[in-house]
C-alpha positions as CSV (number, residue, x, y, z in Angstrom):
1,X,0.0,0.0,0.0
2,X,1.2,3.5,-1.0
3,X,0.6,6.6,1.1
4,X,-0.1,9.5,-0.9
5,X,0.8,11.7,1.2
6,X,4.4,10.4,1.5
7,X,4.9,10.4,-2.3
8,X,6.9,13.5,-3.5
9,X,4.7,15.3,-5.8
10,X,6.2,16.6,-8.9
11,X,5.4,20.2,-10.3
12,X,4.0,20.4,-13.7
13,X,6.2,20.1,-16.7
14,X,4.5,23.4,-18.8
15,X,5.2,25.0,-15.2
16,X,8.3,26.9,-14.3
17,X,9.6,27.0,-10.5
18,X,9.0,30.6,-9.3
19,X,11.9,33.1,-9.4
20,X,13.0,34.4,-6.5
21,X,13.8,38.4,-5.7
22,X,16.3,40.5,-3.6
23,X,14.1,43.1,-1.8
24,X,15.1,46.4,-0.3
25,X,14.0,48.3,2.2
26,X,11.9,51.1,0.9
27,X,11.5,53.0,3.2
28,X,7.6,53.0,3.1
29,X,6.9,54.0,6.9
30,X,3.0,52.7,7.2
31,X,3.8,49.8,8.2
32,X,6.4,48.1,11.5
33,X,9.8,48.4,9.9
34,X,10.2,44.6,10.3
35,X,7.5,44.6,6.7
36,X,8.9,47.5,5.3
37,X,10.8,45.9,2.2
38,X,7.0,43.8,1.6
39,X,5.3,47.0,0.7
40,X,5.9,50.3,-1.7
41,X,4.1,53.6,-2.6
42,X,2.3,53.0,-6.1
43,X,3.8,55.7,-8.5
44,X,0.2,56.2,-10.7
45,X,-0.1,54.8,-14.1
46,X,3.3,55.1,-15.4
47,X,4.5,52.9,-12.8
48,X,5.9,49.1,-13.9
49,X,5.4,46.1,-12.1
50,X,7.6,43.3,-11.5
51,X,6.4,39.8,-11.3
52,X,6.7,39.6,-7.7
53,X,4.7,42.8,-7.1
54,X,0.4,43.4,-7.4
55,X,-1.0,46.6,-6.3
56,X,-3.9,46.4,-3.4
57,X,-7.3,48.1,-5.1
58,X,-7.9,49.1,-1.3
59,X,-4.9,51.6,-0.4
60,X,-3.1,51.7,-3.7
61,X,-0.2,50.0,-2.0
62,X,2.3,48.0,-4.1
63,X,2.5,44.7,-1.9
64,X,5.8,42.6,-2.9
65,X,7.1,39.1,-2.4
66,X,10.3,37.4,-2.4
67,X,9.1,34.8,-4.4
68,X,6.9,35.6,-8.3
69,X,3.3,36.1,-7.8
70,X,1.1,33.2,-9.8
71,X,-2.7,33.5,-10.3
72,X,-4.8,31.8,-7.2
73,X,-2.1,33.3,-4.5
74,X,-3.2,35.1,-1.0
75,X,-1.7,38.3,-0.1
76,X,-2.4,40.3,2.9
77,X,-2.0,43.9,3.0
78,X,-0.7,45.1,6.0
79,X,-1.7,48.7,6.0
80,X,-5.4,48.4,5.1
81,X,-5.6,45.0,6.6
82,X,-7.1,43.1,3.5
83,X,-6.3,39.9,2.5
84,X,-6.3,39.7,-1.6
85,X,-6.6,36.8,-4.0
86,X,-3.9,37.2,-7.0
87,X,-5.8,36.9,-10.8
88,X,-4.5,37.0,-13.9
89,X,-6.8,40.0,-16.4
90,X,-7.6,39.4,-19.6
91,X,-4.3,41.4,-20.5
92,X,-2.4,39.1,-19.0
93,X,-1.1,41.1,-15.8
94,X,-1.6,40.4,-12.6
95,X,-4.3,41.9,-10.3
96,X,-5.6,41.6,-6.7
97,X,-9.1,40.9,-5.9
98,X,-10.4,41.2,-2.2
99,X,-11.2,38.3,-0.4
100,X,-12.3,40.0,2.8
């Protein structure tokens, strides 16, 4: 008998393993300086986003990961206290949604 559970389970083959980022402090002061490198001022519309970032619709706060941001990931957003859901948009960024 085979337990499942102690199997190793093996990513998907169309699926690459998630980069991983350097973060700097950013000075964004909102938030205990412990979580200051997780979060960043959003710059308006001009401003880029990098795979490990989403911007919260709540507080316009660019929340940040060490690891790249997929579709169907939870984020929490420290300064408005909202936890997101990460989606993909039919332009192919990547958006939060509120989950509560």
């Amino acid at each position: 008998m085979t337990d499942p559970l102690l199997e190793e389970r093996a990513a998907p083959a169309a699926e690459a393993p998630r980069r991983r980022f350097e973060l700097d402090d950013t000075g964004f002061d909102e938030v205990p300086k412990k979580y200051r490198r997780f979060y960043r001022k959003w710059r308006g519309a001009g401003d880029v986003l990098a795979p490990n970032e989403v911007v919260c619709p709540v507080c316009k706060v660019v929340i940040r990961s060490v690891r790249e941001l997929r579709p169907g990931y939870r984020v929490y957003c420290m300064p408005c206290m909202s936890r997101l859901v990460v989606v993909r948009t039919e332009v192919g960024t990547l958006e939060a949604r509120v989950a509560y």
